[in-house]
C-alpha positions as CSV (number, residue, x, y, z in Angstrom):
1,X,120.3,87.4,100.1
2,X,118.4,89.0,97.3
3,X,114.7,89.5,97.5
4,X,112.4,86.4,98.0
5,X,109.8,86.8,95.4
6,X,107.1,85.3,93.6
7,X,107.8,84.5,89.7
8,X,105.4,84.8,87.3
9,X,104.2,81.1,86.1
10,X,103.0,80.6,82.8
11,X,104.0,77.2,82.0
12,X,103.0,77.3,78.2
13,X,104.2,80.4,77.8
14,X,108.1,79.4,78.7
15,X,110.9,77.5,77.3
16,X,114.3,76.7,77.2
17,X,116.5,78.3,74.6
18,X,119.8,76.9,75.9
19,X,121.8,74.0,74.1
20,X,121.6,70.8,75.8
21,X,123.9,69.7,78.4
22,X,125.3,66.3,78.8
23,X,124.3,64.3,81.9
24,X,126.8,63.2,84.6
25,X,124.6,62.3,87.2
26,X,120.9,60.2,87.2
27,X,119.3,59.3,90.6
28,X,116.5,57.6,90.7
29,X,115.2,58.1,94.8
30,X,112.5,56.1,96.3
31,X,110.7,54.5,93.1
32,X,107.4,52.5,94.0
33,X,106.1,50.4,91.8
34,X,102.6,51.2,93.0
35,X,102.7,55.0,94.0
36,X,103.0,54.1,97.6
37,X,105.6,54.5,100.3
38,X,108.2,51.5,99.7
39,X,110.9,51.4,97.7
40,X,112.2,49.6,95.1
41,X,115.9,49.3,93.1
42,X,116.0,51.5,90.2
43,X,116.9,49.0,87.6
44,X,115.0,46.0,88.8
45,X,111.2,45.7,89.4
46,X,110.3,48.5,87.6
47,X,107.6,48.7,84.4
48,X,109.5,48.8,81.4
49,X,108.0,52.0,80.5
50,X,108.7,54.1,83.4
51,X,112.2,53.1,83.2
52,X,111.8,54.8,79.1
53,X,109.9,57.7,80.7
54,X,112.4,58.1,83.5
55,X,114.9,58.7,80.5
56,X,113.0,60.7,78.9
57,X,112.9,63.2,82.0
58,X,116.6,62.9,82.1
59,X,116.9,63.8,79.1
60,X,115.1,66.7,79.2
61,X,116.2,68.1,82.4
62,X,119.5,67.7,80.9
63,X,118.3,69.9,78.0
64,X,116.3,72.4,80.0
65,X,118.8,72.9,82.7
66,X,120.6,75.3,80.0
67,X,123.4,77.7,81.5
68,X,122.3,76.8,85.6
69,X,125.3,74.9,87.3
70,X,123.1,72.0,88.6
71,X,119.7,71.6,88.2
72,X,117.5,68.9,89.7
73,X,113.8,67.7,89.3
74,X,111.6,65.2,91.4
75,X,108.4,63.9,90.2
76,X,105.4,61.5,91.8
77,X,102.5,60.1,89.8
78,X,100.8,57.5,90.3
79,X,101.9,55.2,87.6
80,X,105.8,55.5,88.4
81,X,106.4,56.6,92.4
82,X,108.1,59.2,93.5
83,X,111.6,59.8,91.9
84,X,114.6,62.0,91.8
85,X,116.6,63.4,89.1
86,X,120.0,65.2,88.9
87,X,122.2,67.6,85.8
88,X,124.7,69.3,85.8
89,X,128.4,69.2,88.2
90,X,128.2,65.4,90.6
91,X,130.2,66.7,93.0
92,X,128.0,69.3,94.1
93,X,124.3,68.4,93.6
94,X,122.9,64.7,94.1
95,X,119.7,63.3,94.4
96,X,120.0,63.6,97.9
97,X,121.6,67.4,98.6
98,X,119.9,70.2,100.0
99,X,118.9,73.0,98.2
100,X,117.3,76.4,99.2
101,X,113.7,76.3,98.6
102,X,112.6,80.2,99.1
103,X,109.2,81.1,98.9
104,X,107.7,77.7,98.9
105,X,108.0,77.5,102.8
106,X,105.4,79.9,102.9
107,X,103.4,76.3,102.0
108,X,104.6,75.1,105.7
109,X,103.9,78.4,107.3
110,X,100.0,79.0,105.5
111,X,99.5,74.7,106.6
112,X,100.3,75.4,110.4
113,X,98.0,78.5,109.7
114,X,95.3,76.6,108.5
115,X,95.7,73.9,111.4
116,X,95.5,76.5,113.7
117,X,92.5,77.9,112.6
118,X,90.6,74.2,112.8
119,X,91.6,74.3,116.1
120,X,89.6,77.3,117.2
121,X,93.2,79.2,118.1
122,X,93.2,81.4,115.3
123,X,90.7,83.1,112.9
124,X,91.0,84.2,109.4
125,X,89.2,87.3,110.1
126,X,91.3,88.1,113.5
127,X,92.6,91.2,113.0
128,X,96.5,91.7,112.7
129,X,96.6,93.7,116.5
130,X,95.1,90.7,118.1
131,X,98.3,89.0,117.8
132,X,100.8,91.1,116.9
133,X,101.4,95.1,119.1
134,X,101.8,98.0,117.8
135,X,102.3,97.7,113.7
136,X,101.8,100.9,112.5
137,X,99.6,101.8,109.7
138,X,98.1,98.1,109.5
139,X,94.6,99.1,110.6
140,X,92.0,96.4,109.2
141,X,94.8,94.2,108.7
142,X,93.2,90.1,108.7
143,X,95.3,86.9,109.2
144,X,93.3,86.2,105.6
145,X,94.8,88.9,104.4
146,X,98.4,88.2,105.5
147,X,98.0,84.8,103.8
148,X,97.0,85.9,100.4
149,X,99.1,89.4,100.6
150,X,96.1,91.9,100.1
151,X,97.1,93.7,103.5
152,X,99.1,96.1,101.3
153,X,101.8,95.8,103.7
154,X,105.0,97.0,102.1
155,X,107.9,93.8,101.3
156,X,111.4,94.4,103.2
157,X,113.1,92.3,100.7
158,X,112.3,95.2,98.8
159,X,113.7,98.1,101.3
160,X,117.7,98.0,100.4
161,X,118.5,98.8,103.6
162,X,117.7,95.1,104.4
163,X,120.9,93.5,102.2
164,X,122.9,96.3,104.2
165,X,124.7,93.4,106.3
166,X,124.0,90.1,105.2
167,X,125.3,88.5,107.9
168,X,122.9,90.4,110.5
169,X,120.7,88.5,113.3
170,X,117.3,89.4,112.7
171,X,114.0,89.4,115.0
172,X,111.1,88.9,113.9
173,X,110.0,91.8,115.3
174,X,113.3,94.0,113.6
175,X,111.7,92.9,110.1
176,X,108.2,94.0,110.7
177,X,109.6,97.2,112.0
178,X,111.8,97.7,109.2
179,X,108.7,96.7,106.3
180,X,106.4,99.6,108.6
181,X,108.7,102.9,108.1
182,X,107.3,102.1,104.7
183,X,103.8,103.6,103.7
184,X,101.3,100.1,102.5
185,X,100.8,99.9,99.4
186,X,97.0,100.6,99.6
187,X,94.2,99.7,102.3
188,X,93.9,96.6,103.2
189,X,91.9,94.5,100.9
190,X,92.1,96.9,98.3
191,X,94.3,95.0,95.9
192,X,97.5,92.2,95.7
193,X,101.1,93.0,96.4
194,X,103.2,89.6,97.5
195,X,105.0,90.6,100.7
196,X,107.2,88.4,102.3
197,X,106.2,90.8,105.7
198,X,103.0,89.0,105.8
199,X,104.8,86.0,106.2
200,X,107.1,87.0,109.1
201,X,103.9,88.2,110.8
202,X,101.9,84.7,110.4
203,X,105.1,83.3,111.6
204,X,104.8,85.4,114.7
205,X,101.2,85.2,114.9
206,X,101.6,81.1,114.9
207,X,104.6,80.8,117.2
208,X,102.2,83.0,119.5
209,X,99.0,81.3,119.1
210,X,101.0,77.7,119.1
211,X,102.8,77.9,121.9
212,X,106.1,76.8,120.1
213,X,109.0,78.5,117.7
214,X,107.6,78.3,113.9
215,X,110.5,75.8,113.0
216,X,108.9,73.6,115.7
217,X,105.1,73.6,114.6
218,X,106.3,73.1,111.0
219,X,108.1,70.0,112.0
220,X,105.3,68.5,114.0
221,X,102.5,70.1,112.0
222,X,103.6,69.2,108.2
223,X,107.3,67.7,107.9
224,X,106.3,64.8,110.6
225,X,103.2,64.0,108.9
226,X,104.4,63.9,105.6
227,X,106.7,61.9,105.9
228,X,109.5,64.4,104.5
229,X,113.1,62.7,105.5
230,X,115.0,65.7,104.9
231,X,113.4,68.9,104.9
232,X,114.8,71.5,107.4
233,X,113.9,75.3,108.6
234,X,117.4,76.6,108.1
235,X,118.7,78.7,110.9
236,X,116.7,77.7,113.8
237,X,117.2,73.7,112.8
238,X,120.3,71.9,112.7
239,X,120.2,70.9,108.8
240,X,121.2,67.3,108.6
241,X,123.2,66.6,105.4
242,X,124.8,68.8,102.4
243,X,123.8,71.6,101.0
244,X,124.3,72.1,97.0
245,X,126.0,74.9,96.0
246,X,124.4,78.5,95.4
247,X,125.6,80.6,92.7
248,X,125.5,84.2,92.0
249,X,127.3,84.2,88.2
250,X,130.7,82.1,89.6
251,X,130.5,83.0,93.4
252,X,129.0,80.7,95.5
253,X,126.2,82.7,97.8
254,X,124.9,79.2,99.1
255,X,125.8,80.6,102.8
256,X,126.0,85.0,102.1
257,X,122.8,85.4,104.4
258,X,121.7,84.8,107.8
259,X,118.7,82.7,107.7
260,X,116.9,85.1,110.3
261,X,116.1,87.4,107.5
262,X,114.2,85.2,104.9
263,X,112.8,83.1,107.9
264,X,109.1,82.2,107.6
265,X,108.8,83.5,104.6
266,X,111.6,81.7,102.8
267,X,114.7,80.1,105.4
268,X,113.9,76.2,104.7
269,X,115.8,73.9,102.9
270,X,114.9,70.2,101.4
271,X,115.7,68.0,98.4
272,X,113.6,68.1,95.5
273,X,111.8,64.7,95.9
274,X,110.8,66.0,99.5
275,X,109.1,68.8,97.6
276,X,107.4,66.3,95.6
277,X,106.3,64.5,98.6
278,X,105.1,67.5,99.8
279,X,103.2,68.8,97.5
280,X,101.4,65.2,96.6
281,X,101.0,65.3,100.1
282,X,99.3,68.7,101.1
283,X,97.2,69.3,98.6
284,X,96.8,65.5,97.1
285,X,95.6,63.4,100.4
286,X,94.0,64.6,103.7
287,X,97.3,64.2,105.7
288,X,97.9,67.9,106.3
289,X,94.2,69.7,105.5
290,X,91.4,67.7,105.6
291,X,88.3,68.8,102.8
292,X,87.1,72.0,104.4
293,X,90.3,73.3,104.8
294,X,91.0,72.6,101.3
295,X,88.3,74.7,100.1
296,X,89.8,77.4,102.5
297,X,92.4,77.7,101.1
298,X,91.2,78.1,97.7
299,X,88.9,80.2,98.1
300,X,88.5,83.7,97.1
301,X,91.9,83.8,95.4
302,X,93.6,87.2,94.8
303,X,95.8,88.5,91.8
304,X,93.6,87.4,89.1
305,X,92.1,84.3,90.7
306,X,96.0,82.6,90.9
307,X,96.9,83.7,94.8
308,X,95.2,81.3,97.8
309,X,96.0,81.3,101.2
310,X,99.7,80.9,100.8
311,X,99.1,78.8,97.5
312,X,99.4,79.3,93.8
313,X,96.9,78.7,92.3
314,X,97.1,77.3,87.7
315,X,94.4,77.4,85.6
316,X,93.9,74.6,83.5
317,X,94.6,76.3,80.5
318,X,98.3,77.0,81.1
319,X,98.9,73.6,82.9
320,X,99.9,71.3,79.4
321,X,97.0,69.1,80.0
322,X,97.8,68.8,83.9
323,X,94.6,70.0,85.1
324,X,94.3,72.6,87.6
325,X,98.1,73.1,89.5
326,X,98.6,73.8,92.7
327,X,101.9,75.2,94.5
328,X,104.6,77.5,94.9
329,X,107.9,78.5,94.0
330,X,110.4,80.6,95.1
331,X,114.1,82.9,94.4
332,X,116.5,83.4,96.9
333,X,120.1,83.8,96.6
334,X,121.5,81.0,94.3
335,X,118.5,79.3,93.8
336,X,115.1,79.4,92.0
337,X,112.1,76.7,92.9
338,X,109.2,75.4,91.7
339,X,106.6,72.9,93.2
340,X,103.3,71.8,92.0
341,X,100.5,69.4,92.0
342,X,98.5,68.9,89.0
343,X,95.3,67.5,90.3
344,X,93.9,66.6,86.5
345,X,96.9,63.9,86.2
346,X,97.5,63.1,89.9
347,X,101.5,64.5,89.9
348,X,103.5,66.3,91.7
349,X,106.7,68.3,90.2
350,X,109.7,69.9,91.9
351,X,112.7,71.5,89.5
352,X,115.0,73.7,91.5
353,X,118.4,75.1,89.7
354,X,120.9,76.6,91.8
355,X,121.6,79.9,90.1
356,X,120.3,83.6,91.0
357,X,117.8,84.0,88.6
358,X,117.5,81.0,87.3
359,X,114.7,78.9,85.5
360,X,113.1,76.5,87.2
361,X,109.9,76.9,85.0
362,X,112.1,75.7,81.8
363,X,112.4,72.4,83.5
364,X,108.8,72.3,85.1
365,X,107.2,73.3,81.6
366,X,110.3,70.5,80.2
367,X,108.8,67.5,82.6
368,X,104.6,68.2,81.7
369,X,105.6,68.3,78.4
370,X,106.2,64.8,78.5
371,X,104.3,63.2,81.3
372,X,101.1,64.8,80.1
373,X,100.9,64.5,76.4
């Protein structure tokens, strides 16, 4: 596993320069007429200009997926449902595969967070040792802090020693350890530097304060009420269904790392139009955080104004026309991610290729383009 890290987003900014690619596979997943939970064929029942829009996406995906081996893009809005879209090789990647997600479970982990502090059983301003023993040079540390990386603790996905064995059995507790023989960055609060530690401590922090394994409370806490059919926490779930391919260049790194290293802060796995779902659903309804919440996690951004509680956080100015976004995305080995809600058009977009390195932005940026001009 290469490092988990967070990719600069500037949706105007990016493009595709690749020549198009021919499409071989269209799915069209879970298409409401009305922006609502049921489903309706494809090709029947449909207005006709969703079914032109849906081609258009196609099209573009096709187009934007460039040099990647598969590609694959979800959208809700709530004109044309929620739907599912596929380029690239059939027999690998479908509508309804698995792909690595990354960094956008650190949505799931900084939701079960949030929960847990309505609850009364956490606080933003606990400090690290309340919940966690004996982390060296973490002094002043927050939970806030974990969740919008100003602790200044230093990233293990950045110590080499951690790709060392892939196929290693971490602890929790073996990754903070290893992050800690590292000097932090700077004080606490001082300034922004994304660590995936923090997220392997709020996983420990809410397995500890929850009373069950992190896998568990995201299940019961975010998958369960969203309604996502096929979202999994890889390596402490048993993942039901197939997994696209992962490439590195022409090796496939779909299954090169145990998924005890990227754990909470990247080990989960789901099809695109779950991520859709998911990000419609978190920050679009009151399912997972109710209004106060909401504003917790929005508030007092780091890096610029762009960094939540375990959300990014677009300005309108680089959203196409989408309003404010809000979302994540996420690299780890084989696969890059985005996910978003754009709140000014009431849409959610998922594009994930499956490709180390990989540009999912080209097909994010590719999909605004047209449902928002």
């Amino acid at each position: 596993m290469r490092a988990i890290v967070l990719l600069a987003v500037g949706l105007v900014a990016c493009s595709s320069e690749s020549p198009p690619a021919s499409p071989v596979d269209t799915g069209l997943v879970d298409a409401p007429t009305d922006g609502g939970d049921g489903a309706v064929d494809a090709s029947d029942g449909r207005p006709d200009a969703c079914t032109a829009i849906d081609g258009e996406l196609q099209a573009a995906l096709d187009s934007a997926r460039g040099k990647n081996p598969n590609a694959t893009l979800a959208v809700q809005d709530e004109a044309c449902g929620l739907r599912a879209f596929v380029s690239g090789d059939a027999a690998n990647a479908t509508p309804t595969t698995l792909w690595r997600m990354g960094s956008v479970t650190k949505t799931f982990v900084s939701a079960v967070i949030l929960g847990l502090v309505k609850e009364g059983k956490v606080a933003l301003t606990d400090p690290l040792s309340k919940w966690v023993d004996a982390v060296p040079k973490t002094d002043g540390v927050t939970v806030r802090m974990l969740l919008n990386h100003t602790s200044g603790i230093f990233n293990y996905t950045e110590d080499p020693a951690f790709f060392t064995d892939r196929t290693k059995k971490w602890t929790p507790r073996e990754i903070v350890d290893l992050a800690t023989k590292t000097d932090p960055y700077f004080a606490p609060g001082a300034d922004f530097h994304y660590s995936n530690t923090n997220y392997a401590l709020l996983g420990m922090i809410a397995e500890k304060a929850g009373g069950k394994k992190i896998s568990a409370l995201i299940r019961e806490r975010a998958i369960g009420p969203a309604g996502l059919s096929a979202t999994f926490f890889d390596g402490e779930e048993a993942v039901v269904g197939t997994m696209t391919k992962g490439f590195t260049g022409t090796k496939d790194v779909t299954f090169i790392s145990d998924m005890s290293g990227p754990w909470a802060a990247g080990a989960m796995v789901a099809p695109a139009i779950d991520l859709a779902r998911w990000a419609s659903t978190l920050y679009g309804t009151t399912k997972i955080l109710d209004a106060d919440q909401r504003k917790t996690l929005l508030a007092d951004p780091a890096s610029g104004g762009n960094y939540g509680l375990g959300v990014v956080i677009l300005k309108p100015a680089v959203t196409v026309g989408g309003g404010q976004a809000l979302g994540h995305d996420g690299a780890i080995d084989g696969f890059a991610t985005q996910m978003f809600w754009f709140e000014g058009k009431k849409t959610a977009v998922a594009s994930i290729v499956n490709k180390t390195g990989g540009d999912a932005n080209a097909i994010t940026l590719a999909a605004v383009r047209i449902l928002f001009r």
